[in-house]
VMD Tcl script that draws the C-alpha trace (Angstrom):
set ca {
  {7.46 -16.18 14.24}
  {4.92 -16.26 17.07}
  {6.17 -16.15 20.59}
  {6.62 -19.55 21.80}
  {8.21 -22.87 21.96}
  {6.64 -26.02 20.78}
  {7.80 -29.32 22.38}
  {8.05 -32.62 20.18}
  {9.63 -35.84 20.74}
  {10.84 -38.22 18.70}
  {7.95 -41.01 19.97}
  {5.63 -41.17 22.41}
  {6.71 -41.23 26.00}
  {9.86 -39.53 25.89}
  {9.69 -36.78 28.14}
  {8.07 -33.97 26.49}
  {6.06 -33.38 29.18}
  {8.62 -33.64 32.04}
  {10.64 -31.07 29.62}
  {8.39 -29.39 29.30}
  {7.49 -28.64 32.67}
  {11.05 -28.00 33.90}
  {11.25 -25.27 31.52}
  {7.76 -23.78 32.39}
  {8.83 -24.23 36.37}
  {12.43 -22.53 34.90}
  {11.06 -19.11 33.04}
  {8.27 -18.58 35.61}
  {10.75 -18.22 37.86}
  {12.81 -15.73 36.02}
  {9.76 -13.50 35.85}
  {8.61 -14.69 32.46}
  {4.47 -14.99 32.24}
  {4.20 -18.69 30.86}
  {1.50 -19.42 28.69}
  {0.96 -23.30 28.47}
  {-0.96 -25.99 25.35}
  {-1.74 -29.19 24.59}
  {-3.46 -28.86 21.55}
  {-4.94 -32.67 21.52}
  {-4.16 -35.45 24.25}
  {-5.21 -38.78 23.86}
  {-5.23 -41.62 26.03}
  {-7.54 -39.57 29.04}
  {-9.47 -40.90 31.59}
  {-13.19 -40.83 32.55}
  {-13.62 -39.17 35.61}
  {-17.12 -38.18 36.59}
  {-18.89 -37.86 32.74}
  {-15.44 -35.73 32.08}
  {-12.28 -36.93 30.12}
  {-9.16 -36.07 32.30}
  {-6.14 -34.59 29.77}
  {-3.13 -35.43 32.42}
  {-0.75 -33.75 30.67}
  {-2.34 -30.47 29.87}
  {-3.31 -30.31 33.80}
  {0.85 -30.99 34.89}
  {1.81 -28.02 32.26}
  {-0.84 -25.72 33.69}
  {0.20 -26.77 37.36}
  {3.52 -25.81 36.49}
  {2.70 -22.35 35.10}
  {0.04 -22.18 37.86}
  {-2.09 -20.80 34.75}
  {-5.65 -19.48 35.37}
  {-6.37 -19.86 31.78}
  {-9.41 -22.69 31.13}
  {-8.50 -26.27 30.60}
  {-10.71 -26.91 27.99}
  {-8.38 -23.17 25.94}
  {-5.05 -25.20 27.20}
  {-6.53 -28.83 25.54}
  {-9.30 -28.07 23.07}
  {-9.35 -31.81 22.98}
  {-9.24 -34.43 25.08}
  {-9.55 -38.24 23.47}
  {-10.37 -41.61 25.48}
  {-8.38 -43.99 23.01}
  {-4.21 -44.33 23.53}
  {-3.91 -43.84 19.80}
  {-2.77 -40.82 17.38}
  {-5.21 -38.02 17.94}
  {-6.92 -38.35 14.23}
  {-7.44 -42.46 14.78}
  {-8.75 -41.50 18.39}
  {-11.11 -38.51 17.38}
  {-12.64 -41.04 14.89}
  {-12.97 -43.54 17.29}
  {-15.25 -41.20 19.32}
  {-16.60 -39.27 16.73}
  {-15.19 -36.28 17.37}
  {-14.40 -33.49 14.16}
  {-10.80 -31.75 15.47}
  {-11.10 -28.67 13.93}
  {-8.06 -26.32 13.24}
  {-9.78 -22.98 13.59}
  {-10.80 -24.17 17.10}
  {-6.74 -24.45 18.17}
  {-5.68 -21.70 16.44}
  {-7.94 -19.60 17.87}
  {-6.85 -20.70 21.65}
  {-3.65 -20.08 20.55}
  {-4.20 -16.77 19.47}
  {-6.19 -15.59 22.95}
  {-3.33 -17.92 25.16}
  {-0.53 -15.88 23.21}
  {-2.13 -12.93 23.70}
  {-2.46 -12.91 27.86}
  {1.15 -14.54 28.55}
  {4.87 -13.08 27.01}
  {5.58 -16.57 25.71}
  {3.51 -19.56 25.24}
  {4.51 -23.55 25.57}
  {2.64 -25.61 23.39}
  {3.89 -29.70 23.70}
  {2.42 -31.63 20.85}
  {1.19 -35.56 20.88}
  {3.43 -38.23 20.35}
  {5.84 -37.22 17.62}
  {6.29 -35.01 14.94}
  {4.50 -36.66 11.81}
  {1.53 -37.91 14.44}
  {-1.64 -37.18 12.06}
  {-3.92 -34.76 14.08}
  {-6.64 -34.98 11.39}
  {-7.24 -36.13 8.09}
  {-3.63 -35.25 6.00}
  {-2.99 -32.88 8.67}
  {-0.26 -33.90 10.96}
  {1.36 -32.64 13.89}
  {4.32 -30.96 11.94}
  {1.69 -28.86 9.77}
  {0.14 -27.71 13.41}
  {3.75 -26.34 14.18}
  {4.00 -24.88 10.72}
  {0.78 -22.99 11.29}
  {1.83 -21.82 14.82}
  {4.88 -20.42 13.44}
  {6.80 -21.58 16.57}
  {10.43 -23.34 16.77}
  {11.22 -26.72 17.44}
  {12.74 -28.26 20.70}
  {13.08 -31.83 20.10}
  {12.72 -34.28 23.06}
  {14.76 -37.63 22.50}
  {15.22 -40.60 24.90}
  {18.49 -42.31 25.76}
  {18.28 -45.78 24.13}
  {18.90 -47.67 21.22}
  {17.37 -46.69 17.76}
  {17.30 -42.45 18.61}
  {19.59 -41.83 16.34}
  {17.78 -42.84 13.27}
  {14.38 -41.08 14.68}
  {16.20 -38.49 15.76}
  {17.62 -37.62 11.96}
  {14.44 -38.36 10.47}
  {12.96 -35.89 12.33}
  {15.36 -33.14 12.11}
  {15.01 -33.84 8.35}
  {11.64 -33.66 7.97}
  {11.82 -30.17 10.21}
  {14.20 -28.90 7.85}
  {12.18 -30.24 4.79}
  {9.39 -27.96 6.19}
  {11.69 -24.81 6.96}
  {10.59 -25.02 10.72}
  {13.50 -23.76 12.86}
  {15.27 -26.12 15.25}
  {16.46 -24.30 18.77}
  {17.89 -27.99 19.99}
  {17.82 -31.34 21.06}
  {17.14 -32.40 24.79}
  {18.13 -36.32 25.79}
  {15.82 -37.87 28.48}
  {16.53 -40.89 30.43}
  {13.21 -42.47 30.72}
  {14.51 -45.45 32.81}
  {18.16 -46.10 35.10}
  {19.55 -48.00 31.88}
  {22.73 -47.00 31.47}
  {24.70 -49.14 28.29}
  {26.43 -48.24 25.29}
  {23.46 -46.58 23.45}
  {23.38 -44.56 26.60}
  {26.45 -43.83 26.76}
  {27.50 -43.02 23.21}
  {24.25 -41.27 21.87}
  {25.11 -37.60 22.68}
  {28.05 -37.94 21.12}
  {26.64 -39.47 18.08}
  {24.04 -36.79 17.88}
  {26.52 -34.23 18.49}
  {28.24 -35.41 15.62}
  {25.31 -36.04 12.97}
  {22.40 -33.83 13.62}
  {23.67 -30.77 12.94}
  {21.58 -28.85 15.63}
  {22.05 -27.62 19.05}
  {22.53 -30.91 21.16}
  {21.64 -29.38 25.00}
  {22.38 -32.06 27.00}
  {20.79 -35.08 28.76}
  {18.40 -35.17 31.72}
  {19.15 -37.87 34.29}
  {16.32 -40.91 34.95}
  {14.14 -38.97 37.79}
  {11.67 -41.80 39.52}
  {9.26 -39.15 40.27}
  {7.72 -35.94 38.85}
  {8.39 -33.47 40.93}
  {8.58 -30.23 39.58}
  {11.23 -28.03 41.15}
  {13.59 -31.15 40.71}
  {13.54 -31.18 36.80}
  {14.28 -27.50 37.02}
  {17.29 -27.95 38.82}
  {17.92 -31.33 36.58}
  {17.58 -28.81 33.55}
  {19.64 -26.26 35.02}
  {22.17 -28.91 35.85}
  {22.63 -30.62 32.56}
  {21.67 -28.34 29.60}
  {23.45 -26.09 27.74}
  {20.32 -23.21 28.05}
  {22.16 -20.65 25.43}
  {20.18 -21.62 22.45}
  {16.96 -21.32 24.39}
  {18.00 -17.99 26.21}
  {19.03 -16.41 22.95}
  {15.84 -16.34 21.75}
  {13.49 -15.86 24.60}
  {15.91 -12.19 23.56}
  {15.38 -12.40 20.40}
  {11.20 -12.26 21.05}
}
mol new
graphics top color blue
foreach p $ca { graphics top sphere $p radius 0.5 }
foreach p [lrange $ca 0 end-1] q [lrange $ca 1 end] { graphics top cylinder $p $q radius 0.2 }
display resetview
């Protein structure tokens, strides 16, 4: 199993990027030489003649990463759609040999590598070739990135089953508040997924208004049960 973490969410816009960056922010500073990827990000902006992957900049702000941009996000897409319907769009071949081979040199310079994927877990990435086949190939485990609201439970099983269907390990579930909402669904969800998923529920981050970086670290610190996650940065 290669020596990283890949971050997934159940949908798009759930936090795996604010997860993700709490984490990177959390193992930097406990010594730990973060490697950081976005494999594809769509929905960039034009700036200057040059498509603008915000995400893939935040993670390598957080690891304060000298590696190239264009190694962290071999591909940057204009179109807010899945990366394969985006790439055709713009007539652009994603290639897998391309990210695996970024991988491979990223891996290779850092002890442990964060790679956060697009959208969710069966987002197609090419042709047949979807996101979940990308972690497969990686050989990295799961952390899935929920949000607090009505209908998570359902993705949130259909995901963990189609993991399991695929033999890709599981290290936990984190529960984002993406707005101040706070109702039954709220309420009652960690429970429920305590109770059904049958993987490591870590906890639930509080709504945060802004983005800044040393406050999800404390957030994460705060509110999730870091064991599963500790256990096998020992393990690698």
């Amino acid at each position: 199993m290669g020596k990283g973490l890949f971050i997934t969410g159940t949908d798009t816009g759930v936090g795996k990027t604010l997860v993700s960056v709490g984490l990177i922010t959390l193992f930097k500073e406990r010594g730990i030489r973060v490697g950081v990827m976005k494999p594809a990000e769509s929905g960039c902006r034009r700036e200057e003649g040059r498509l603008i992957p915000e995400d893939a900049i935040m993670l390598k702000n957080a690891a304060e990463s000298q590696d190239d941009l264009d190694m962290i996000n071999p591909y940057a897409l204009k179109a807010p759609l899945a990366p394969a319907l985006a790439a055709e769009m713009e007539g652009v071949e994603i290639r897998l040999e391309i990210i695996q081979k970024a991988f491979e040199i990223l891996t290779s310079r850092h002890d442990m590598i964060i790679v956060e994927g697009a959208g969710g877990f069966l987002v197609p990435l090419f042709g047949n070739f979807f996101m979940a086949d990308l972690i497969k190939k990686l050989d990295l485990p799961l952390l899935l990135v929920t949000e607090a609201k009505l209908g998570i439970i359902n993705h949130t099983l259909l995901t963990l089953a189609c993991a399991r269907e695929r033999k890709i390990p599981v290290l936990g579930i984190v529960m984002n508040h993406a707005s101040d909402q706070q109702g039954l669904p709220e309420t009652l969800n960690p429970e429920a997924l305590r109770r059904w998923a049958h993987a490591p529920f870590l906890g639930s981050i509080p709504f945060m208004p802004g983005f800044d970086n040393e406050a999800i670290k404390r957030a994460i610190q705060a509110n999730l049960d870091l064991g599963p996650l500790e256990d096998f940065l020992k393990r690698g």
